[in-house]
DSSP file (Angstrom, degrees, kcal/mol; ACC not computed):
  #  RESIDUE AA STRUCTURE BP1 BP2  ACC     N-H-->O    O-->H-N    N-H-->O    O-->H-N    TCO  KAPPA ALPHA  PHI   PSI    X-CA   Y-CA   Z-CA
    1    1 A X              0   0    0      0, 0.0     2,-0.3     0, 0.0    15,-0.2   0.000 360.0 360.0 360.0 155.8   -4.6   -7.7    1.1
    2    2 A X        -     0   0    0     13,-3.4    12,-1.4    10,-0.2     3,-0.1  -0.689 360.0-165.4-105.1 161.1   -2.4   -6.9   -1.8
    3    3 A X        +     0   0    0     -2,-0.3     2,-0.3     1,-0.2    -1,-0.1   0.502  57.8  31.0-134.2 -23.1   -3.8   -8.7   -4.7
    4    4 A X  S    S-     0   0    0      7,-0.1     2,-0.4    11,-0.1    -1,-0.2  -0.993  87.7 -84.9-145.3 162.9   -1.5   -8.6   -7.1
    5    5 A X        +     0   0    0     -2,-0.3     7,-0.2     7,-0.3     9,-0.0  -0.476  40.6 176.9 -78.6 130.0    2.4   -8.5   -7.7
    6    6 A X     >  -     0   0    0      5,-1.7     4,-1.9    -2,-0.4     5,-0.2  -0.512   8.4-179.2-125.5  60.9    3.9   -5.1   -7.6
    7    7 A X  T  4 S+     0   0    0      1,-0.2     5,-0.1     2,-0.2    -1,-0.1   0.601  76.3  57.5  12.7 -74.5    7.4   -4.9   -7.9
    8    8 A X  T  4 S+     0   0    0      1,-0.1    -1,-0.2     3,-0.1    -2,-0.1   0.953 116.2  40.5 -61.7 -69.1    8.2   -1.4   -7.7
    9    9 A X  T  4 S-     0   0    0      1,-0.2    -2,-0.2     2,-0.1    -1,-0.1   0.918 109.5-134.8 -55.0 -43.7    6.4   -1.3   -4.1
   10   10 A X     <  +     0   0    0     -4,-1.9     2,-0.2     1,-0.2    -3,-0.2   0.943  62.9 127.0  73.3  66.9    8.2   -4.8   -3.6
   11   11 A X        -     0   0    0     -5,-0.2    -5,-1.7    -7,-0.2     2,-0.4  -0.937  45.7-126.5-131.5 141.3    5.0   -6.1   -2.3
   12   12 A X        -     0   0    0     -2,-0.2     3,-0.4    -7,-0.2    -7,-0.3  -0.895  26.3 -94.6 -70.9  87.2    2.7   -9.4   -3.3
   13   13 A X  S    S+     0   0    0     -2,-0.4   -10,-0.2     1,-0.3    -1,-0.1   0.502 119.4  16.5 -35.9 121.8   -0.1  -11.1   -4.2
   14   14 A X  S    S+     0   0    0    -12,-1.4    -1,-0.3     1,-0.4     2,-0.2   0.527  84.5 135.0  78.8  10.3   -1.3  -12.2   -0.6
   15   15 A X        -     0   0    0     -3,-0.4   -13,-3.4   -11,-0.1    -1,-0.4  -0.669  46.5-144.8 -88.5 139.9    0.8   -9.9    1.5
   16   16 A X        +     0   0    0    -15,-0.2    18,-0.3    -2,-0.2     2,-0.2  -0.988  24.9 170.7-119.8 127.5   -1.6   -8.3    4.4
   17   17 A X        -     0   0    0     -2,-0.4    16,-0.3    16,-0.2     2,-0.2  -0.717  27.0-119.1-123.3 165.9   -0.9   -4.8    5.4
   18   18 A X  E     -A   32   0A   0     14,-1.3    14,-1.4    -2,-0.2     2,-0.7  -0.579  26.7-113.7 -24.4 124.5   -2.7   -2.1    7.7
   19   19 A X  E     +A   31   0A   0     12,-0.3    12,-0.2    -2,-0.2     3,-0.1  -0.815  34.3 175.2 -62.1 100.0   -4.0    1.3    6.7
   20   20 A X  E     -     0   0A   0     10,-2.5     2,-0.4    -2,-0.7    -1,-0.2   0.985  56.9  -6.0 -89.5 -50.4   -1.9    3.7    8.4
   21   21 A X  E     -A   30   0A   0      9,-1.0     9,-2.1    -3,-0.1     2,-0.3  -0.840  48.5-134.6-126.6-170.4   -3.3    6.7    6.9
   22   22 A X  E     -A   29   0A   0     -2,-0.4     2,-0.6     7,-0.2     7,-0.2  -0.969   5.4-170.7-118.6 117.3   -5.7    8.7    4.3
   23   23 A X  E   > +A   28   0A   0      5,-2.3     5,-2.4    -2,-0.3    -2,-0.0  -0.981  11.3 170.3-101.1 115.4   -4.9   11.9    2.0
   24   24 A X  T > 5S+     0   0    0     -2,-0.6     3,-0.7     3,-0.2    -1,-0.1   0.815  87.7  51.3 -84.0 -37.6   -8.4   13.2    0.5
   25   25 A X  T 3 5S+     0   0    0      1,-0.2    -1,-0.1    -3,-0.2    -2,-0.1   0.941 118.5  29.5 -58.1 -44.5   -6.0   16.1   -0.6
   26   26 A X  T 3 5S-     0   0    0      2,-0.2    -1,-0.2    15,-0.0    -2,-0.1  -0.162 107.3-122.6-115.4  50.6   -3.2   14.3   -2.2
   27   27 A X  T < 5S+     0   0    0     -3,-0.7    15,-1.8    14,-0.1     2,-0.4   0.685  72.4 105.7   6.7  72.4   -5.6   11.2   -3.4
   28   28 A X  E   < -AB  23  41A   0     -5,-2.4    -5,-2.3    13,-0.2     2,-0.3  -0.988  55.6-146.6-162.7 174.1   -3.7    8.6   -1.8
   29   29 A X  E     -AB  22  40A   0     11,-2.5    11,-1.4    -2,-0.4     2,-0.2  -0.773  18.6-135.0-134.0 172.5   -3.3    5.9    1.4
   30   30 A X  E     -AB  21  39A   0     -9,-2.1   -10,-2.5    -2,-0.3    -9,-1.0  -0.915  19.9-169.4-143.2 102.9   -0.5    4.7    3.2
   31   31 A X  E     -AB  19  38A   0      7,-2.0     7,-0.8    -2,-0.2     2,-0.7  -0.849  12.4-148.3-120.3 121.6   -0.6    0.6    3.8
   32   32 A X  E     -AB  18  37A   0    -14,-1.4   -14,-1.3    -2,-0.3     2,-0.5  -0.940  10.4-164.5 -99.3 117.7    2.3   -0.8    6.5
   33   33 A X  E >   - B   0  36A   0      3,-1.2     2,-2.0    -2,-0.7     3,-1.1  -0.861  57.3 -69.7 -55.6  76.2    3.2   -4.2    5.4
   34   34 A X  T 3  S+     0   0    0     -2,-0.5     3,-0.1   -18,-0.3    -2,-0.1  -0.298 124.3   2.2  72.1-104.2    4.9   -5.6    8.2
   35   35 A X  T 3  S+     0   0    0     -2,-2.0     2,-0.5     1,-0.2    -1,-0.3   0.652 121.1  68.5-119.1   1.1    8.0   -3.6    8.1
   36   36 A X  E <   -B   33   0A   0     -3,-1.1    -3,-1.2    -5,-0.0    -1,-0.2  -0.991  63.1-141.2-122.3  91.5    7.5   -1.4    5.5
   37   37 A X  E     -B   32   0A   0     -2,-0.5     2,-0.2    -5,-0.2    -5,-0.2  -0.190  20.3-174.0 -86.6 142.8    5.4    1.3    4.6
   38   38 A X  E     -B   31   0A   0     -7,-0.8    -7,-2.0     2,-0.1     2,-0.5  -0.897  15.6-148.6-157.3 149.4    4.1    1.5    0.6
   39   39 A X  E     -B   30   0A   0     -2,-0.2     2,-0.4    -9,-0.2    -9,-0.2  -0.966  10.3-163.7-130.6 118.2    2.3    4.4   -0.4
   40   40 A X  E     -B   29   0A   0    -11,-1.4   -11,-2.5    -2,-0.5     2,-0.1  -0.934  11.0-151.8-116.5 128.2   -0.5    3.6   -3.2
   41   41 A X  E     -B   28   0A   0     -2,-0.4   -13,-0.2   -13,-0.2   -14,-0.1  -0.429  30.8 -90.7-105.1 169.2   -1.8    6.9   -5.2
   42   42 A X              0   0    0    -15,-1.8    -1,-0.2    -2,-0.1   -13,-0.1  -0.176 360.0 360.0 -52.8 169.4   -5.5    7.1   -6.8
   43   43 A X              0   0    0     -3,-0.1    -1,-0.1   -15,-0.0   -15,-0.0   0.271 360.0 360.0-166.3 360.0   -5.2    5.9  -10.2
């Protein structure tokens, strides 16, 4: 669940997405929202 408003990604505080995948290499996940795919890096 997204937790806060993110703009850029154009996703929302209370939006529920899926983990589609995991990069251990390139520190980051890949969340589908619906229709949408957002890609959130380590930070």
């Amino acid at each position: 669940m997204q937790i806060r408003n993110n703009y850029d990604k154009d996703v929302f505080n209370g939006d529920v997405g899926h983990i589609e995948s995991v990069s251990m290499n390139e520190s980051s996940l890949k969340v589908r929202f619906e229709e949408k795919l957002v890609e959130y890096e380590d930070s």
